[in-house]
C-alpha positions as YAML, in Angstrom:
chain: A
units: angstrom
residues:
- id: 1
  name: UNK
  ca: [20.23, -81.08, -11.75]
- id: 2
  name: UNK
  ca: [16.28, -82.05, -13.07]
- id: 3
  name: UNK
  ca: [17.90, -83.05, -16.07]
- id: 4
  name: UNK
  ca: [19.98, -85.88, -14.64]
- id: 5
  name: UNK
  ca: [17.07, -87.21, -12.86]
- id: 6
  name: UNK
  ca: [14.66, -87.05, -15.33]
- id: 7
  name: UNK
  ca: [15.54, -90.84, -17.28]
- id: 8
  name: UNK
  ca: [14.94, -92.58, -13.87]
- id: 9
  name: UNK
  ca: [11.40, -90.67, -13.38]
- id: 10
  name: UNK
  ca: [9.34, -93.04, -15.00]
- id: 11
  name: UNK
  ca: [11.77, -96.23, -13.18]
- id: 12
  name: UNK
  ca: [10.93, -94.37, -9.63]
- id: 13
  name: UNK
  ca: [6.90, -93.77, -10.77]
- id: 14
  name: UNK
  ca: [6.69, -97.62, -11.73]
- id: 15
  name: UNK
  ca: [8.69, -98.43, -8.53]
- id: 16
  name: UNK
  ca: [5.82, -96.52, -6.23]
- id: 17
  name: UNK
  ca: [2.92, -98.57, -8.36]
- id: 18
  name: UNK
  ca: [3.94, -101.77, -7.73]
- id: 19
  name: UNK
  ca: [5.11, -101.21, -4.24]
- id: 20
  name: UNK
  ca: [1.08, -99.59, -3.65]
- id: 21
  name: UNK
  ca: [-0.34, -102.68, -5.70]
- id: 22
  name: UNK
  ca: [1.75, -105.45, -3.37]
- id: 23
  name: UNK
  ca: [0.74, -103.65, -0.04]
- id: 24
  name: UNK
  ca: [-3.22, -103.70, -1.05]
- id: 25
  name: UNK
  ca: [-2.64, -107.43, -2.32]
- id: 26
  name: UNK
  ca: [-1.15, -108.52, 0.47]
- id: 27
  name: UNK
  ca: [-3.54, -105.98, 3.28]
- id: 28
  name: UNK
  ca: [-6.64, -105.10, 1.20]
- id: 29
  name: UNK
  ca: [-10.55, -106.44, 1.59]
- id: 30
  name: UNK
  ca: [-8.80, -109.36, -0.22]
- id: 31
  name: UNK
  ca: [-5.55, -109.42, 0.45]
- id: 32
  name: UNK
  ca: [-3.04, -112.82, 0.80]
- id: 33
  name: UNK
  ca: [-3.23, -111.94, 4.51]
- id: 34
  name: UNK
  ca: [-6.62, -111.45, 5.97]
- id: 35
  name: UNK
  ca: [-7.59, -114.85, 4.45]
- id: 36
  name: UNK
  ca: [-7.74, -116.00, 7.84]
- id: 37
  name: UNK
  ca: [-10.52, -113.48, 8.78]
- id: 38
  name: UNK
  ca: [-12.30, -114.34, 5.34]
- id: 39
  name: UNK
  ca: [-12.45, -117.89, 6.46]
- id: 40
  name: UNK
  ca: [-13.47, -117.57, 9.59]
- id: 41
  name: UNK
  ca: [-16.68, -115.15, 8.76]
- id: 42
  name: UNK
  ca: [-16.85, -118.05, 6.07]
- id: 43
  name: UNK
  ca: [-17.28, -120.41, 8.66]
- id: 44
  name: UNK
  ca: [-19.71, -118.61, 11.31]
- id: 45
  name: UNK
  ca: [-22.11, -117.99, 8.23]
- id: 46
  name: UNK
  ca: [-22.26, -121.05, 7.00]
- id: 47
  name: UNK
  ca: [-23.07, -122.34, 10.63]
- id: 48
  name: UNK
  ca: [-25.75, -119.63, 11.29]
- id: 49
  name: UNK
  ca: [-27.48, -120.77, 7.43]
- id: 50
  name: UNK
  ca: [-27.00, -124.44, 9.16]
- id: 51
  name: UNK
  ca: [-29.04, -123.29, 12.13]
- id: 52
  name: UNK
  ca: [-31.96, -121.41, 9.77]
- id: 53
  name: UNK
  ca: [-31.81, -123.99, 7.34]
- id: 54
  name: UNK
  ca: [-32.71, -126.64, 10.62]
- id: 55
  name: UNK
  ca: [-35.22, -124.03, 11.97]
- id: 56
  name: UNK
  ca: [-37.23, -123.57, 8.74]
- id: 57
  name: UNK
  ca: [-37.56, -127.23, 8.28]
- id: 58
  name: UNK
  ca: [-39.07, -127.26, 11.63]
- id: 59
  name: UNK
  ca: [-41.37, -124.47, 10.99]
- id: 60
  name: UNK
  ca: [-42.37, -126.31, 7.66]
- id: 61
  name: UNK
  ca: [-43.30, -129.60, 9.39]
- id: 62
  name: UNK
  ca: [-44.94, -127.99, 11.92]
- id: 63
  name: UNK
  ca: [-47.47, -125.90, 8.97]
- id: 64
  name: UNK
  ca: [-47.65, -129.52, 7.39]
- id: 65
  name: UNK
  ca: [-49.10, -130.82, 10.59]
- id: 66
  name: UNK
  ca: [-51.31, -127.64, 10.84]
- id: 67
  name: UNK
  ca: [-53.05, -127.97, 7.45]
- id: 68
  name: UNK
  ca: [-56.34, -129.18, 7.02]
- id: 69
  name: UNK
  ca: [-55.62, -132.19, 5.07]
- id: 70
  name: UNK
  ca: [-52.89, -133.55, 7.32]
- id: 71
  name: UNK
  ca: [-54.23, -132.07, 10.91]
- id: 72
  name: UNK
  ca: [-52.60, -132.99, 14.10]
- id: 73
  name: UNK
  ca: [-54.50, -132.75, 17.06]
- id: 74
  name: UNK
  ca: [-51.90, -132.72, 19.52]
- id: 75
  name: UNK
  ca: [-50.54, -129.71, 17.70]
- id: 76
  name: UNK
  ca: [-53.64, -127.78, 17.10]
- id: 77
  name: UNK
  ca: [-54.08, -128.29, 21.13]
- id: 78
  name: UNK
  ca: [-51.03, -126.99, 21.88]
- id: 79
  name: UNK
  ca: [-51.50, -123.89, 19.71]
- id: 80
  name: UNK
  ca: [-54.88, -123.05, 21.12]
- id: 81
  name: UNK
  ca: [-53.72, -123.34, 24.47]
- id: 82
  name: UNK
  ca: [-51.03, -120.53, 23.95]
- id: 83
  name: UNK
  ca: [-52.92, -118.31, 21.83]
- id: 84
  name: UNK
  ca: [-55.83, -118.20, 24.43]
- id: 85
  name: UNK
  ca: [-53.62, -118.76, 27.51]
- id: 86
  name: UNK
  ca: [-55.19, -121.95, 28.92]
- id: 87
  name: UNK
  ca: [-53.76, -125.00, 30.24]
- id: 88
  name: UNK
  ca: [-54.15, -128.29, 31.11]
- id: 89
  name: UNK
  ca: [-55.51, -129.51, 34.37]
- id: 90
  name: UNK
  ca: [-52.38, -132.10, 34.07]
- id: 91
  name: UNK
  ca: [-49.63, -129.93, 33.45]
- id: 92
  name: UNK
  ca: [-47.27, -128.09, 35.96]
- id: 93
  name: UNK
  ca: [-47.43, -124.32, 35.85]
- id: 94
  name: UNK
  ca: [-44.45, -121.97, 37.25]
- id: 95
  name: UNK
  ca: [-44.63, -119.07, 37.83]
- id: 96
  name: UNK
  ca: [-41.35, -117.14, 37.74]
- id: 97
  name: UNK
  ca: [-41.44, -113.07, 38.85]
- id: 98
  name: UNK
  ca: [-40.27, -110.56, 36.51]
- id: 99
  name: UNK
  ca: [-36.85, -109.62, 37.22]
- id: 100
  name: UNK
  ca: [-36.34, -106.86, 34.82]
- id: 101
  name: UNK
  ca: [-36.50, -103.56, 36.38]
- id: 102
  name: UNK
  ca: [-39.89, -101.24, 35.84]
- id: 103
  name: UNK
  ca: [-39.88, -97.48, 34.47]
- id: 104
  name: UNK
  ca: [-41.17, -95.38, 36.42]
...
């Protein structure tokens, strides 16, 4: 009975590797059909580097302003009044109470 089966062996083992090679194209990491997912992590990440891209050109304007040959007062003002907690006579301070809950 082996005997008779034994031509179509090698038919039934190439069979089984290229049915396992189409499921992992088509469902793997990088398959035909989680391109969807691919693109849409695509998208979020290139819309969160958007967002760091904005705030570290911020940041760098506001070191220009900061340096020595380029000082702003305004800014320098504004910095020393919330490193040494001061503020001006003319602005309006609120004070809001802590919500979160204390440890005991």
């Amino acid at each position: 009975m082996f005997t008779r089966a034994r031509p179509y062996i090698p038919t039934a083992v190439f069979a089984l590797l290229i049915l396992y090679f189409s499921f992992h194209a088509l469902t793997g990491d990088r398959g035909m059909l989680t391109g969807a997912v691919r693109d849409r992590v695509l998208a979020d990440r290139a819309a969160r580097l958007e967002q760091l891209r904005a705030e570290r050109r911020e940041l760098e304007t506001r070191v220009k302003l900061l340096r020595t040959s380029h000082l702003s007062r305004d800014l320098l003002e504004e910095r020393a009044r919330v490193l040494l907690g001061y503020s001006d006579p003319r602005d309006y301070v609120i004070r809001v109470q802590d919500l979160r809950p204390t440890r005991s």
